[in-house]
Backbone as CSV, one residue per row, in Angstrom:
resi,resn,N_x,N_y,N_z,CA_x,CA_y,CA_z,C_x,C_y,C_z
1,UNK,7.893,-15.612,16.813,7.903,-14.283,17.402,6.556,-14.025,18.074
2,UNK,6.414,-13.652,19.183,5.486,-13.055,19.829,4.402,-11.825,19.226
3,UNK,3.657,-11.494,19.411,2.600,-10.372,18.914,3.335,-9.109,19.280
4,UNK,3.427,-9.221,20.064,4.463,-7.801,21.078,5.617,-8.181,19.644
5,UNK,6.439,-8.501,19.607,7.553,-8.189,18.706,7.596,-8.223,17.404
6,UNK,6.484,-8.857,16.951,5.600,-8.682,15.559,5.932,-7.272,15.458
7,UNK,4.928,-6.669,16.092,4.304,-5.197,16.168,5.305,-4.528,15.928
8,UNK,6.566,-4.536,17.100,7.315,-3.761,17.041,7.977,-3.611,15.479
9,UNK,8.794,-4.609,15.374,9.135,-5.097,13.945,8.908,-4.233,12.847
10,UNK,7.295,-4.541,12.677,6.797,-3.455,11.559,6.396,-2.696,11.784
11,UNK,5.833,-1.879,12.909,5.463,-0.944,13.273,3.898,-0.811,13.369
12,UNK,3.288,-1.865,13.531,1.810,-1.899,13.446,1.593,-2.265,15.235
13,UNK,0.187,-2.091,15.945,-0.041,-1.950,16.873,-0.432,-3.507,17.051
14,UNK,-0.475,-3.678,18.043,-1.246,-4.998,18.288,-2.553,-5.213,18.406
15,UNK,-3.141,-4.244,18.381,-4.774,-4.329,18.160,-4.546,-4.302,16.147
16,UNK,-3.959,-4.115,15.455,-3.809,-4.117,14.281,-3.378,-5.709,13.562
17,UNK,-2.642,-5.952,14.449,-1.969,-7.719,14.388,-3.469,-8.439,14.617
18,UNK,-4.210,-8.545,15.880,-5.142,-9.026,16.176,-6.425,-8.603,15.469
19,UNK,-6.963,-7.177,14.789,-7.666,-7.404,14.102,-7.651,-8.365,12.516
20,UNK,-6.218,-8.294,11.910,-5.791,-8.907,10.602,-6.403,-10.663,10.872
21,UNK,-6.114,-10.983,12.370,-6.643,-12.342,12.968,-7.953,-12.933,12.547
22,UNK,-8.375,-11.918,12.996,-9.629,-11.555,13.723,-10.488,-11.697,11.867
23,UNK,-9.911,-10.962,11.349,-10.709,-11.317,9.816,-9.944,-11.942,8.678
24,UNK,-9.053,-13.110,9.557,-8.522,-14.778,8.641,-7.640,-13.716,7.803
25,UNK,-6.748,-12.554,7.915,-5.901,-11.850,6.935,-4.994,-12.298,7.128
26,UNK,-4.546,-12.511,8.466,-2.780,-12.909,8.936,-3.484,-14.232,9.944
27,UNK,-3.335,-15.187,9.602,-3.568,-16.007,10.889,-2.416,-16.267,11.824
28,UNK,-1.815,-15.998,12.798,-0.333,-16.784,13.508,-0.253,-18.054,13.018
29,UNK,0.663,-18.545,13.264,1.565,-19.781,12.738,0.938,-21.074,14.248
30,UNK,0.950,-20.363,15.504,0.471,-20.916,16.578,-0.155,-19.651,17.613
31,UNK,-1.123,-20.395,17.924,-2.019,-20.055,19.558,-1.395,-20.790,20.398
32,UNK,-1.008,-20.260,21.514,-0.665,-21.062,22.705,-1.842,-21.158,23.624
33,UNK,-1.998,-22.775,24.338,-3.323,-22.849,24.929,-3.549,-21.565,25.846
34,UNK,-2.403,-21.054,26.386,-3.169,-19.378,26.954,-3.615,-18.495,26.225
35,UNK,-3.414,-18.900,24.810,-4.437,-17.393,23.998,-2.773,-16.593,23.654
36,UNK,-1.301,-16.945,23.490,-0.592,-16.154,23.001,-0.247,-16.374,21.606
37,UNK,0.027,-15.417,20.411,0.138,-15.585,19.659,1.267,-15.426,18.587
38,UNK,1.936,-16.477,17.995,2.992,-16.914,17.867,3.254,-17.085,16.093
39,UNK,3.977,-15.768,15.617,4.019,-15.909,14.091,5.496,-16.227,13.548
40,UNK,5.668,-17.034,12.683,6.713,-17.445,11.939,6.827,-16.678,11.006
41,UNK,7.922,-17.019,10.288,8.805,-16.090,9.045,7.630,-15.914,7.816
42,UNK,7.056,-16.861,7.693,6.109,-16.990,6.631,5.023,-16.125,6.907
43,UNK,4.495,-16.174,8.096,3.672,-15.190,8.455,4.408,-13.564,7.977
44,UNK,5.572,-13.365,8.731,6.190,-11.978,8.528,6.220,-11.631,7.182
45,UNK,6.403,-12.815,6.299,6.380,-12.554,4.764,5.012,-11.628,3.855
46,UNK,3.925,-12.689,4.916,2.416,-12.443,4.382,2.264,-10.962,5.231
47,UNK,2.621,-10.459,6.295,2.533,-9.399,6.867,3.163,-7.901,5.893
48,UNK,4.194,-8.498,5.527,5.255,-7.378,4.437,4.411,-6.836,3.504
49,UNK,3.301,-7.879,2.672,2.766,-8.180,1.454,1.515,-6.820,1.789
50,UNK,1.071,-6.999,3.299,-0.235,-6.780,3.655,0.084,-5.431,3.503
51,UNK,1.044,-4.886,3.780,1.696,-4.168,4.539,2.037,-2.820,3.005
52,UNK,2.807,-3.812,2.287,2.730,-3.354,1.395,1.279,-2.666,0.378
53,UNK,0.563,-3.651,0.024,-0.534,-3.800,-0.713,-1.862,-2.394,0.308
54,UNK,-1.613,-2.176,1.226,-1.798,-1.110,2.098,-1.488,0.303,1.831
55,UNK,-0.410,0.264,1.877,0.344,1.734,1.623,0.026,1.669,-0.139
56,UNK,-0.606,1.309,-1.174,-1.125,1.195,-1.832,-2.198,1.408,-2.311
57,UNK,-2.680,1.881,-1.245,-4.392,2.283,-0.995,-5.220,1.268,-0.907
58,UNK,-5.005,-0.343,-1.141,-5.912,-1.480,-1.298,-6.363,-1.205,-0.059
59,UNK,-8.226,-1.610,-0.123,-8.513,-2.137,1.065,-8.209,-3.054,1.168
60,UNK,-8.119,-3.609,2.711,-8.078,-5.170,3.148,-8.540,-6.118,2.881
61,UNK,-10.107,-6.115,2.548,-11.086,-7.154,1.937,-10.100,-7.538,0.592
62,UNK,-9.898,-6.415,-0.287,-9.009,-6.881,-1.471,-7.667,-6.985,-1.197
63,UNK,-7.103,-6.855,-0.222,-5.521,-7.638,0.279,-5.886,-9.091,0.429
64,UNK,-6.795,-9.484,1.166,-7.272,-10.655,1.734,-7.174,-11.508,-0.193
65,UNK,-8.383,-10.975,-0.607,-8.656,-11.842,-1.836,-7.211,-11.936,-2.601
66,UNK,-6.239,-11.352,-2.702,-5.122,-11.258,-3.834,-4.348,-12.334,-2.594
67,UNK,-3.987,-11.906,-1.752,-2.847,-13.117,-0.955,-3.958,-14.920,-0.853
68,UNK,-4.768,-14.816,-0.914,-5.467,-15.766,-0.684,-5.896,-17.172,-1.974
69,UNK,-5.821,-15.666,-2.859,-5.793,-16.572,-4.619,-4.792,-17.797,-4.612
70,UNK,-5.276,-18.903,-5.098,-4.117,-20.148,-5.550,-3.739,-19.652,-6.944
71,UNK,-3.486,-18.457,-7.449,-2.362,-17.619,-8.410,-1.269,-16.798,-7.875
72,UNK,-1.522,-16.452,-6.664,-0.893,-15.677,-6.137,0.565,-15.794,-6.029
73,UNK,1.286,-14.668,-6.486,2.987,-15.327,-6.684,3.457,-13.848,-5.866
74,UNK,4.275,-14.399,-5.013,4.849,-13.171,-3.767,6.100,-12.048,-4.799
75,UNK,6.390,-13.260,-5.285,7.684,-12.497,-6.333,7.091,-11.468,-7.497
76,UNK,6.087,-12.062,-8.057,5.224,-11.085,-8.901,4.390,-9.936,-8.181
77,UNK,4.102,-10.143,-6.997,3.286,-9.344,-6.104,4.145,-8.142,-5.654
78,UNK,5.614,-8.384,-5.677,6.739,-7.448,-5.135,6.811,-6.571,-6.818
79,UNK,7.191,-7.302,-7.456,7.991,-6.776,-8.369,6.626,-5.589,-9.080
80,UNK,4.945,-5.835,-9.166,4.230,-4.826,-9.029,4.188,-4.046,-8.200
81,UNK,4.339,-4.463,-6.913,4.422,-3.089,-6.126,5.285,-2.005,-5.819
82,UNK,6.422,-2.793,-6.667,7.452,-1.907,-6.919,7.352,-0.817,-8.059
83,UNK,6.808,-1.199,-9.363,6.831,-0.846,-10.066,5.459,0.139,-10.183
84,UNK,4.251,0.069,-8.435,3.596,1.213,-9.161,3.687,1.688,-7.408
85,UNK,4.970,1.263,-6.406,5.266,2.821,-5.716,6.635,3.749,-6.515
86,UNK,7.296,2.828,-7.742,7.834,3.720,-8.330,6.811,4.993,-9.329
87,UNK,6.025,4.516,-10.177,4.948,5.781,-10.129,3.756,6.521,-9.178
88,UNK,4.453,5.869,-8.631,3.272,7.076,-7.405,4.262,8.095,-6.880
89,UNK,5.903,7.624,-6.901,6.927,8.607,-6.905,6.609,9.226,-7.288
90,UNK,6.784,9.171,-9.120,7.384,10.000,-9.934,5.997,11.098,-10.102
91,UNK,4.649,10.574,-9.432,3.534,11.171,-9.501,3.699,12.331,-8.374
92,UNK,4.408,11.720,-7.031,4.197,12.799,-6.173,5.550,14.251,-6.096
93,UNK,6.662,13.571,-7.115,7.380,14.831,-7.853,6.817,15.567,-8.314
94,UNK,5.820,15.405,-9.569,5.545,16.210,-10.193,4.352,17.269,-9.254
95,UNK,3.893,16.296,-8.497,2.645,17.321,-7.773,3.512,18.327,-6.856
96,UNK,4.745,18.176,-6.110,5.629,18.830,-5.328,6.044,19.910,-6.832
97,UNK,6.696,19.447,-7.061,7.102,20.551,-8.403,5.868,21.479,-8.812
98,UNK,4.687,21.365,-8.927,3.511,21.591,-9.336,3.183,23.015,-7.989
99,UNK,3.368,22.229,-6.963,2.954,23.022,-5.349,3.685,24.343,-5.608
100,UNK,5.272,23.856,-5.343,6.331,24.672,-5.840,5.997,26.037,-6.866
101,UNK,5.172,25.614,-8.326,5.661,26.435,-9.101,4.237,27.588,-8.688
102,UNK,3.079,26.900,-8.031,1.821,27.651,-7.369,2.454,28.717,-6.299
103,UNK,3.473,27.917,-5.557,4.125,29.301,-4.745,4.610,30.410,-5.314
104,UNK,5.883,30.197,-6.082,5.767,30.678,-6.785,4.937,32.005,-7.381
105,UNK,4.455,31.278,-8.284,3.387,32.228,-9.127,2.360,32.922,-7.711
106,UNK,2.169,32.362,-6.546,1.735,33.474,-5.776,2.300,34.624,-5.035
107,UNK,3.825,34.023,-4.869,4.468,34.878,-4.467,4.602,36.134,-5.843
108,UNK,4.371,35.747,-6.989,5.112,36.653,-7.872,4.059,37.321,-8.796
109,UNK,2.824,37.265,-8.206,1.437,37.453,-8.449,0.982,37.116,-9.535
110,UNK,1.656,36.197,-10.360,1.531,35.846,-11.797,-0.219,34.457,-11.807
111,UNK,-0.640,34.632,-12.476,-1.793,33.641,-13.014,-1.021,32.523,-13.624
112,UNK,-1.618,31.360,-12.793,-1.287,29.822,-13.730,-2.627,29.675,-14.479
113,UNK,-2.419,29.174,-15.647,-3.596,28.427,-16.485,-4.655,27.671,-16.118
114,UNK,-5.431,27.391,-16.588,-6.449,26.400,-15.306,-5.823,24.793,-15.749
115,UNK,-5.004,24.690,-16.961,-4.423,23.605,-17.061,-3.606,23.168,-16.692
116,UNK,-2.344,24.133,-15.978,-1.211,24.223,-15.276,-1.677,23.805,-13.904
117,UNK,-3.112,24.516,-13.658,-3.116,24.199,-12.166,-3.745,22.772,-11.269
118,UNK,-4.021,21.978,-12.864,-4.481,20.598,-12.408,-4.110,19.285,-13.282
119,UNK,-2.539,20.093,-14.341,-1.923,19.053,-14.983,-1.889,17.709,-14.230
120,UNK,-1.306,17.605,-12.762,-1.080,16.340,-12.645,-1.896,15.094,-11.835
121,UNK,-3.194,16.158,-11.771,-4.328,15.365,-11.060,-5.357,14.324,-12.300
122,UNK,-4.992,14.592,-13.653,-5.491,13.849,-14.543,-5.232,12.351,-14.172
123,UNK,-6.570,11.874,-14.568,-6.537,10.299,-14.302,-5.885,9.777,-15.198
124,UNK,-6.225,10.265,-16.398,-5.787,9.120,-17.689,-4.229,9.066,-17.632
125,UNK,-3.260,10.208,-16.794,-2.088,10.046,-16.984,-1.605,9.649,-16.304
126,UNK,-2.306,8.982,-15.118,-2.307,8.634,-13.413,-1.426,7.103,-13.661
127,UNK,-0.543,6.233,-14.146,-0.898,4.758,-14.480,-0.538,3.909,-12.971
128,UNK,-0.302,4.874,-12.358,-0.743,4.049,-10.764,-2.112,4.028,-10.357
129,UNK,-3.149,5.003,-11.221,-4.605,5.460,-10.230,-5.574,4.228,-11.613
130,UNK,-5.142,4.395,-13.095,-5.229,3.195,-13.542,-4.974,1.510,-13.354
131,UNK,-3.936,1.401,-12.879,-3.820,-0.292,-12.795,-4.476,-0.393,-11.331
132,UNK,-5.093,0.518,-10.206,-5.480,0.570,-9.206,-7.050,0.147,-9.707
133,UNK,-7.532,1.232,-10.347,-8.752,1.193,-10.607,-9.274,-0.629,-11.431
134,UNK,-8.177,-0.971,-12.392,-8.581,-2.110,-12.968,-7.974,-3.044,-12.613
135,UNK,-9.266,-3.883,-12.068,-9.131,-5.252,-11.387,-7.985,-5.045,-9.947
136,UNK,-8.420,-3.850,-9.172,-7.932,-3.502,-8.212,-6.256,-4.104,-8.161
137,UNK,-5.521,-3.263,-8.877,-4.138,-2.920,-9.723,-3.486,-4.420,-9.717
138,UNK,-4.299,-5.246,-9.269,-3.181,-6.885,-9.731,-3.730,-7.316,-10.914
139,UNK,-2.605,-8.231,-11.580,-3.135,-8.763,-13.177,-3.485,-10.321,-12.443
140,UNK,-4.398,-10.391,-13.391,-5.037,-12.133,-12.791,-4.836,-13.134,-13.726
């Protein structure tokens, strides 16, 4: 696939394709001697990962190091990132529910608690802002 249809694909720009290049994150599969750049399925795979591990909050430097590890298992790499954009869900329910009950109580001039009003910003109950924080959320 071409850079142009990369992009499109996932929705990333091509100055975004070419910077990932640019710092050994995504290399293409082939350069064509004109300078075009040419990614295979495997690439699209490592792109998904990036892609993923992104919307995750990882920086890139630490996308780079986790896809790059000779531990690195794509199937284990999914099945965590599944399991902490399923709590970042169930995290951003409760903060919507939370918004909700602040309307609420302003519409109805009532006082929330000062504990009510920052129940779900606690770290310790965060276990997406935990496995993030340690060892930047992959197990090694």
């Amino acid at each position: 696939m071409s850079i142009k249809e990369v992009a499109e694909l996932a929705g990333v720009s091509i100055r975004t394709l070419r910077h990932y290049d640019d710092n050994g994150l995504l290399k293409p599969a082939e350069v064509s001697p004109s300078g075009y750049r040419h990614y295979s399925e495997e690439n699209l795979k490592t792109l998904q990962q990036i892609l993923f591990f992104k919307e995750l909050g990882f920086p890139l430097q630490k996308i780079k190091e986790i896809i790059e590890s000779p531990s690195f298992d794509r199937l284990g790499a999914l099945e965590l990132q599944r399991h902490l954009l399923i709590e970042k869900q169930k995290r951003l329910a409760k903060m919507i529910a939370l918004i909700e009950k602040t309307i609420q109580s302003e519409k109805e001039g009532m006082e929330m608690s000062s504990e009510e009003k920052f129940a779900v910003f606690r770290f310790d109950n965060n276990p997406y802002e935990r496995g993030h924080a340690k060892n930047g959320g992959i197990r090694q």
